[in-house]
C-alpha positions, 0 to 999 in steps of 0.5 A: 194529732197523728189523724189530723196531719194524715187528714191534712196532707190528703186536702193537700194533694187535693188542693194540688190535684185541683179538684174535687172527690166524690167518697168513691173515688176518694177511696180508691185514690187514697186506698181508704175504707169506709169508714176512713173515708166518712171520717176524712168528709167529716174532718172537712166539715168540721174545718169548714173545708168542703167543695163550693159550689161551681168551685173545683177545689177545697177552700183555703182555712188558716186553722188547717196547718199544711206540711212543708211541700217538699215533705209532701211532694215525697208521698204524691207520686201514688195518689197522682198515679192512681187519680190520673188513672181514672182519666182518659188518656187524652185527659192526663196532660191537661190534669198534669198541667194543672197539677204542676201549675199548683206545685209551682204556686206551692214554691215546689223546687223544679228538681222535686217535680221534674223527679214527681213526673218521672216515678209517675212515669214509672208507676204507668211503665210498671202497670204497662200503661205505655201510652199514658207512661210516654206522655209522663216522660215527655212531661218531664222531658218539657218541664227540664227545658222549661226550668233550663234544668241541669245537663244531667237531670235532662239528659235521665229524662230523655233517658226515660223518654228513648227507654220506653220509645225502643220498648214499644218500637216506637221512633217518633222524631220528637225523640229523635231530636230531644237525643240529640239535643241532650246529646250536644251539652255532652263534653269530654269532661262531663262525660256519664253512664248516663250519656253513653247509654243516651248515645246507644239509644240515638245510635240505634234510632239514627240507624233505623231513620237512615242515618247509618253513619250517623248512629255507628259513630254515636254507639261506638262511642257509647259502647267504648265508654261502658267498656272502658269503665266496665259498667255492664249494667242490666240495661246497657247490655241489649243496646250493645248487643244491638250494635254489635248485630247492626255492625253484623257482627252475628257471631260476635253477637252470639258469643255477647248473648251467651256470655252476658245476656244469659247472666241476666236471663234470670233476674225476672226482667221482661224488658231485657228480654224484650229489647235483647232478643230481637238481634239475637233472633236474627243473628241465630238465623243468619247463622243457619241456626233456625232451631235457637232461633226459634225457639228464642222467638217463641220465648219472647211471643209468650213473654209479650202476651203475658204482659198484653203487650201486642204490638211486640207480640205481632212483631215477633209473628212476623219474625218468626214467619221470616225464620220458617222461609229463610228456612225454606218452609214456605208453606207455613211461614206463608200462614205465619206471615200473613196473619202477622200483616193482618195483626199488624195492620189492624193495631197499626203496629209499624215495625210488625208491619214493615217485617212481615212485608220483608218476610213476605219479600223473602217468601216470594223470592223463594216463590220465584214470583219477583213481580211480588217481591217487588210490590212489597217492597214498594209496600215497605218504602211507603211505610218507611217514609211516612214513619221515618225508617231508613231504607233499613234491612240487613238481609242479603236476599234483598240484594237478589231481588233488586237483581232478578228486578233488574235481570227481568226488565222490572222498573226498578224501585225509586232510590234502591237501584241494585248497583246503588245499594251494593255500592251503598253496603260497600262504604258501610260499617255492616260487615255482613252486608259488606261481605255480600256486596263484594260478592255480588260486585264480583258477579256483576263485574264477571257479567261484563268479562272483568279481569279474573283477578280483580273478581278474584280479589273482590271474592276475597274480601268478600269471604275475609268479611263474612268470616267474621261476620259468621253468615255461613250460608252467605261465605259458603255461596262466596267460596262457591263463585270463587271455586268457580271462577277457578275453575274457569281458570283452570286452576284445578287445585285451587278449584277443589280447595274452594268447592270443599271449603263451600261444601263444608261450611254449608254443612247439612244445607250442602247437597240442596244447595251446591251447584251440580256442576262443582260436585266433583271438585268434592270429596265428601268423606271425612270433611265434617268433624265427627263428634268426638272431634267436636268434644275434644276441642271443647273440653279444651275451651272448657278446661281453662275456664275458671269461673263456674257461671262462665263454665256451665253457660259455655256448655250449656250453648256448645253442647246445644249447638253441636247437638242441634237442641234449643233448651238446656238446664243444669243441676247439681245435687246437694242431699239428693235434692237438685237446684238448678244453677243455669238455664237457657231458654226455659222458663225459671220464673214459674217453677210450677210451669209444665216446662220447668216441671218436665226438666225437673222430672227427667233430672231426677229420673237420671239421678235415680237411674244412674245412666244417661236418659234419652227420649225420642219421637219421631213426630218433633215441633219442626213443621208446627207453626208455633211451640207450645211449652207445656207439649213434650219436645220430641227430644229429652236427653240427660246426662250424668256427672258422678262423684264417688259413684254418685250421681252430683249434677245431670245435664239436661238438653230438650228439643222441640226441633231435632229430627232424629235420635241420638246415634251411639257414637253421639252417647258415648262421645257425651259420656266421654265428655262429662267423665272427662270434665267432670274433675275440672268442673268439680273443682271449680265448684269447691273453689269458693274464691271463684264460685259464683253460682246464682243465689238461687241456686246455692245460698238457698239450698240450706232453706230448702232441707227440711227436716221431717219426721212420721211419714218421711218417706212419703214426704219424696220429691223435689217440687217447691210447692211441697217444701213450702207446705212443710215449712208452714207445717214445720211453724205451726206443729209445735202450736195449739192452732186449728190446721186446715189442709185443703187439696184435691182428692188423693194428694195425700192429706192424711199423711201432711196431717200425720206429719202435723202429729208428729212434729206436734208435742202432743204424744196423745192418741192419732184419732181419724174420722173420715166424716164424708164415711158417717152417714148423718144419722150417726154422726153426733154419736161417733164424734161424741159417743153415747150413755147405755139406754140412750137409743135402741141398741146402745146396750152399753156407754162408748166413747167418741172420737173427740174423748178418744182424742183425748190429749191427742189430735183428731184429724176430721178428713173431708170436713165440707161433707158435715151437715149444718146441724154437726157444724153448730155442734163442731162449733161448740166442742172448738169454742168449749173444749167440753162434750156431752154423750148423747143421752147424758147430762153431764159435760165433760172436758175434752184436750184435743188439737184439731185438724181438718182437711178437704177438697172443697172449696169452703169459702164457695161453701159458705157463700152458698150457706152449706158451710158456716162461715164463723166455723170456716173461720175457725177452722180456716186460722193457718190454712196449708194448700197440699199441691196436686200432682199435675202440677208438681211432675217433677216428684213422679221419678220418685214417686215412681221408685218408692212405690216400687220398691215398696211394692216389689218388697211386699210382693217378694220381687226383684226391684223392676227397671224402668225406661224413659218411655214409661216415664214420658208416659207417666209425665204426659198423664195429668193424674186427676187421682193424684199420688193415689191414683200413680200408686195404684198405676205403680202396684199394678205394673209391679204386679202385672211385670213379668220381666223385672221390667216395666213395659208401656203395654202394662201401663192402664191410665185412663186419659178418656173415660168416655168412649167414642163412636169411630165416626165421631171421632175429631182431631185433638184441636177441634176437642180442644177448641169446643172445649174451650169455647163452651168453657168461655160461654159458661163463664159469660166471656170472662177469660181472667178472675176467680170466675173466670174460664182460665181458672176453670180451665187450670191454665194462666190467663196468658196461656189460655190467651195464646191457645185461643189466639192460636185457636181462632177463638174469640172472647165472644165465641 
């Protein structure tokens, strides 16, 4: 009976699907077996169901008996889904229609298929099928008005229309005007969440089509709503963050980023990311703060490629060579900036196109060449009127253009005359530009011998609004042409006032960017705050903050910030074991990532070595064009926080753009720092009404302490990969089940075998058997002995490794290297439990637990019929991945201790230090011998150290077995792309799968595609 209602509901959807199936594609929309599949045919048969011919549906039968729809319709949503899939995209609508037509036939209720629609929709979203999830929302967005659906029901779906339409960047009017159509059945008495969030979304789109007043009415209004009512959800928080930046706001932005989008970093949802970046990206580099910029740019790029989203991923090339010229590197930002137009141009991705354009104006201005900046932003008018974009930019710099257009007898661009637009930001909600018009209304009124204290007063407002606005660069010009006009007056004290403030608030940017004329106005000494000044103030920001989460991200940015880095992590300690409780901008999704490693590594190193680490190089990130996250930064720093003289939490900050070391007075200001804050932060931790940690964090801790026993010692580190093989080791042991451990030679499979052992309730004999050692002839007499007499030289009985084994366990290492004739009798002894000696005539019963190991890969060995396959699945019952080191360099700081406590015992030496150079070192190396081959490398530092102390020239790794001529020698690029390219050609232009170059490469797929992105390297190659 069961068969048959599962049977029915499937002609159901058919019916309503409107068509009919071959098996094939039966199968994959119901996610049916053969043999499944063969018996549903045969169902229809039976009741007379079949397709007739030149007929696109199943015939009606009265001995069928269908479910009520609306008990139906629950389940349609994935066969629909996985149907529409296997059409073209132009297709889907039209098999919607008809879908829908029939659900309307079947009485559906309008709710239920406006709700269909929508996670159909989803289900498309979730596969990043945007085209075909767009054409689903609107769907549902016409079937609302087609059954004059409820305000609320059509207000979700044009929710899901915006939501999706701002992800892709995309700003058709259509959704333009269903925004405000929704948006006009909204009162004050039926006033939603959903509303609110609907008005950030037309707010944001009315900005970017020009209507800027229009668009600050409706988010302030939707901003003040969630607000009030404190509904910071997930999806609320980017869009107020873009208000804030489109106000320019930039330090408020900042300060919203830090405080709530940083809460949410973590939570493994790309589309935060996606859509709270970008203004964060801006406000950073118009605060002068490139370095955060950056690096935030970076994170968002590799987010976009890994999900294939392009159009993001050329939108965020664009961005980034906007950063490299504001930051006067024009060189590289020029190659940046052309290949992101290029990109752009050829996915007609519009909004890379119209910010490469800009980055490109900007390159010019700095170029000197005007007549260049002006044809490109004729280039971004025309793309702007024939997508409907605003005259939308928020960049001072365009101001200078219109000017030196004007100043140069240039015919000015239609409609963006240079007084128009100052007067045009002047009446604007965006302080920022506000703050420079009134600058450049000064200047112009100055040009024609205006009153002083009229331009006076415009300065004024203009350094009042930048001020708030945080653009230090832009209120630095400000006091600058204050300080001047000043001057002029021969206000000398007022002069020296003004020109100070500018030099300071140009900070390091000052002495390439004041005026020759106004240094003597200047005292440079004593007017930046040194570092303990810095600390001081924010351990007292600091010391009234009581929620732990609010604390620790506080820190992490302001401590980023005065020292000048971009990454940050902080861990705390709990039985040696650190859990890392805040991040900023490192990736946390994978813990095996080389980053998250890397961070793991040097917090532990710090545990270790009690003291404050550092790690420099001279040769940083900041001329590359693009960060790639599994280099070393040049910059590593971690810091101790001590309870009882024990290390408790380390603080880690790492630098792909710091240009010089850390200075003694920095370490000692930092040291004095977290000694001082550390009673408070402590406190706030024990204080269980506050605390507020991320699960991830504390309430997982307690999983994470696995008890261990045999060779416990070996069983150091931090990594998870190890955990996991523990606690599958720890639910096994206590079984009678066969284990196979497989992992790479050197990973130490032989001690997760002893650890099986211990755990186990076998307290029988330890028998090991390396079978790669036997040579064939020998192998049957070793595992299962001899009688006297029964071969040349066997003068007397001896046992073999599986008798000896006896109530034991018998480890069988590299059991791939067994020859087809031992596997069948393997076989036999695991399915009999019963040997004969060779030579004898008698069975005997043998007790024993196997387990096996090796460092193949036994499923390719059954497919190529070296290994039997029913053996491989007797064996293969719980099978337990022991990780390699390379992918688990966060357990080499300890690694690296025991082995040399270890050896410096044995040796009768005094325990050896350590520097974070070797450390760096030893992380760089990706150890193809594992834990053996770091053993090895540890053992013969001990020994080779004359100093007590470890030094780089001991340190023997061999990174490159082969040698090279000199005159063959090529740059590490030009190796890295050959490589790759004959990597691809091998696996016949395949990048994803199991055969695939990314797996042979050891990489991700989105990894790889990024390298040969940056590469030149095409699948083709």
């Amino acid at each position: 009976m069961n068969q048959n209602i599962a049977y029915t509901d499937i002609f159901e959807i058919l019916r309503i699907l409107c068509l009919k199936m071959d098996q094939k594609t039966l199968m994959t929309v119901f996610n049916l077996g053969d043999q499944k599949a063969a018996a549903f045919f045969q169902w229809a048969k039976e009741h007379h169901l079949l397709p007739i011919k030149n007929r696109p549906d199943f015939q009606n039968s009265s001995d069928v008996c269908v479910r009520d729809i609306s008990m139906l319709i629950k389940i349609l949503s994935i066969p629909m889904f996985k149907f529409l899939t296997l059409k073209k995209t132009k297709e889907i609508e039209i098999c919607l229609e008809k879908s829908i037509g029939q659900l309307i036939l079947n009485k559906a209720s309008k709710e239920d298929i406006i709700q269909l629609v929508s996670q159909v929709g989803d289900l498309f979203l979730q596969a990043r099928c945007m085209d075909s999830a767009v054409i689903l929302y609107r769907q549902g967005v016409y079937y609302c008005k087609k059954f004059n659906s409820p305000k609320n029901i059509f207000i979700a779906s044009v929710l899901n229309l915006s939501r999706i339409d701002f992800m892709r960047g995309a700003n058709p009017i259509e959704t333009a005007t269903l925004q405000m159509e929704g948006l006009s059945h909204v009162t004050k008495q039926n006033f939603t969440v959903d509303d609110a969030l609907l008005m950030l979304y037309a707010g944001i789109v009315q900005h970017f089509m020009g209507n800027e007043e229009k668009g600050h009415c409706l988010r302030q209004k939707g901003e003040a709503y969630i607000r009030e009512r404190n509904h910071q959800n997930s999806e609320a928080v980017p869009l107020i963050g873009w208000h804030i930046y489109l106000k320019g706001h930039f330090k408020e932005a900042i300060e919203y980023y830090e405080d709530m989008i940083l809460a949410i970093e973590n939570r493994q949802n790309a589309e935060i990311a996606t859509l709270a970046y970008p203004p964060i990206i801006y406000s950073y580099m118009f605060l002068g703060e490139f370095q955060r910029a950056m690096i935030l740019n970076e994170i968002i790029y590799s987010h976009a490629l890994e999900y294939s989203d392009f159009s993001t991923a050329a939108l965020m090339h664009g961005i980034e060579g906007r950063i490299h010229v504001s930051a006067n590197d024009n060189e590289n930002g020029a190659d940046i900036l052309y290949k992101a137009l290029a990109e752009s141009s050829q996915g007609n991705f519009v909004w890379g196109q119209y910010y490469a354009l800009c980055g490109l104006c900007k390159l010019h201005l700095n170029r000197g060449q005007i007549k260049a900046c002006r044809d490109n932003l004729i280039l971004m008018r025309k793309l702007a009127k024939k997508y409907h974009i605003g005259k939308m930019y928020s960049s001072p710099f365009m101001l200078d253009v219109l000017k030196h257009i004007e100043m140069q007898g240039l015919s000015q661009i239609k409609e963006m005359g240079y007084e128009n637009e100052i007067m045009r930001h002047i009446r604007s909600h965006n302080i920022h530009m506000k703050g420079t018009s009134f600058r450049h209304l000064a200047l112009l009124e100055k040009s024609r011998k205006g009153n002083p204290d009229e331009i006076l007063e415009m300065l004024t407002k203009s350094i009042d609004l930048l001020k708030e606005s945080g653009n230090l660069p832009e209120l630095g010009a400000s006091y600058i042409e204050f300080a001047r006009i000043m001057s002029e007056i021969n206000n000398i004290p007022g002069a020296k006032k003004y020109a100070s403030l500018g030099w300071k608030t140009l900070g390091s940017c000052a002495r390439e960017h004041f005026p020759n004329e106004l240094a003597g106005l200047v005292e440079v000494s004593g007017l930046n705050p040194d570092m303990g000044t810095y600390m001081d103030t924010l351990l007292l920001e600091l010391h009234h903050m009581v929620d732990v989460n609010s604390l620790i991200l506080k820190m992490l940015t302001q401590l980023g910030r005065i020292l000048k880095v971009e990454s940050s992590g902080f861990a705390l300690f709990y039985n040696n074991s650190p859990s890392i409780i805040a991040t900023q901008n490192i990736n946390t999704r994978q813990e095996s990532s080389p980053q998250y490693q890397r961070m793991l590594g040097w917090i532990s190193f710090t545990q270790i070595q009690k003291k404050t680490t550092v790690q420099f190089n001279d040769c940083p990130k900041k001329t590359s064009l693009f960060v790639d996250f599994d280099d070393d930064p040049g910059f590593i720093l971690c810091v101790p926080f001590f309870e009882a003289n024990q290390v408790k939490a380390v603080l880690y900050l790492e630098s792909y753009y710091r240009g010089q070391p850390l200075t003694l007075p920095e370490k000692q200001g930092l040291e004095k720092f977290a000694r001082n804050i550390t009673p408070h932060m402590f406190g706030v931790l024990l204080n269980l009404e506050n605390k507020k940690i991320p699960l991830s964090a504390l309430d997982k801790k307690d999983a994470k302490e696995i008890k261990k026993s045999g060779d416990k010692d070996y069983f150091i580190g931090i990594s998870d990969s190890v955990r996991f093989a523990l606690h599958r080791i720890s639910l096994v042991a206590r079984t009678e089940v066969p284990v196979l451990l497989f992992g790479e030679t050197g990973v130490g499979k032989e001690v997760f075998s002893k650890e099986i052992y211990c755990q186990s309730n076998r307290k029988g004999s330890f028998i090991k058997v390396n079978c790669g050692a036997i040579p064939d002839t020998l192998i049957e007499s070793e595992l299962f002995g001899y009688e006297r007499g029964s071969f040349t030289g066997a003068n007397q009985m001896r046992k073999g490794y599986f008798e000896l084994a006896d109530k034991g366990t018998i480890f069988l290492d590299e059991i791939g290297e067994l020859s087809l004739r031992a596997q069948v009798k393997l076989l036999r002894v695991l399915q009999e439990k019963e040997i004969m000696r060779i030579g004898g005539s008698e069975m005997i019963p043998v007790d024993f637990r196997l387990i096996a190991a090796t460092n193949k890969d036994l499923a390719l060995e059954v497919e190529e019929k070296r290994f039997r396959n029913d053996l491989y699945f007797r064996l293969n019952v719980l099978p337990i991945e022991i990780p390699p080191l390379r992918k688990r360099k966060s357990d080499i700081p300890e690694f690296v201790q025991f082995f040399m406590e270890k050896y410096c015992k044995v040796m009768e030496k005094p325990l050896c230090a350590w520097t974070p150079e070797v450390l760096a070192r030893l992380m760089a190396h990706d150890w193809p011998g594992n834990v053996r081959e770091l053993e090895n490398v540890i053992q013969r530092l001990v020994l080779l150290s004359e100093t007590n102390e470890f030094t780089l020239k001991n340190i023997e790794i061999n990174d490159q077995m082969n040698f090279v001529r000199p005159d063959s020698i090529q740059t590490l690029e030009e190796v890295t792309r050959k490589h790759i390219i004959h990597v691809i050609r091998h696996c016949n232009g395949k990048i994803a799968g199991t055969d695939g170059a990314a797996r042979l490469l050891g990489l991700k797929r989105t990894t790889l595609i990024s390298r040969m992105e940056k590469l030149g390297i095409k699948s083709n190659s």
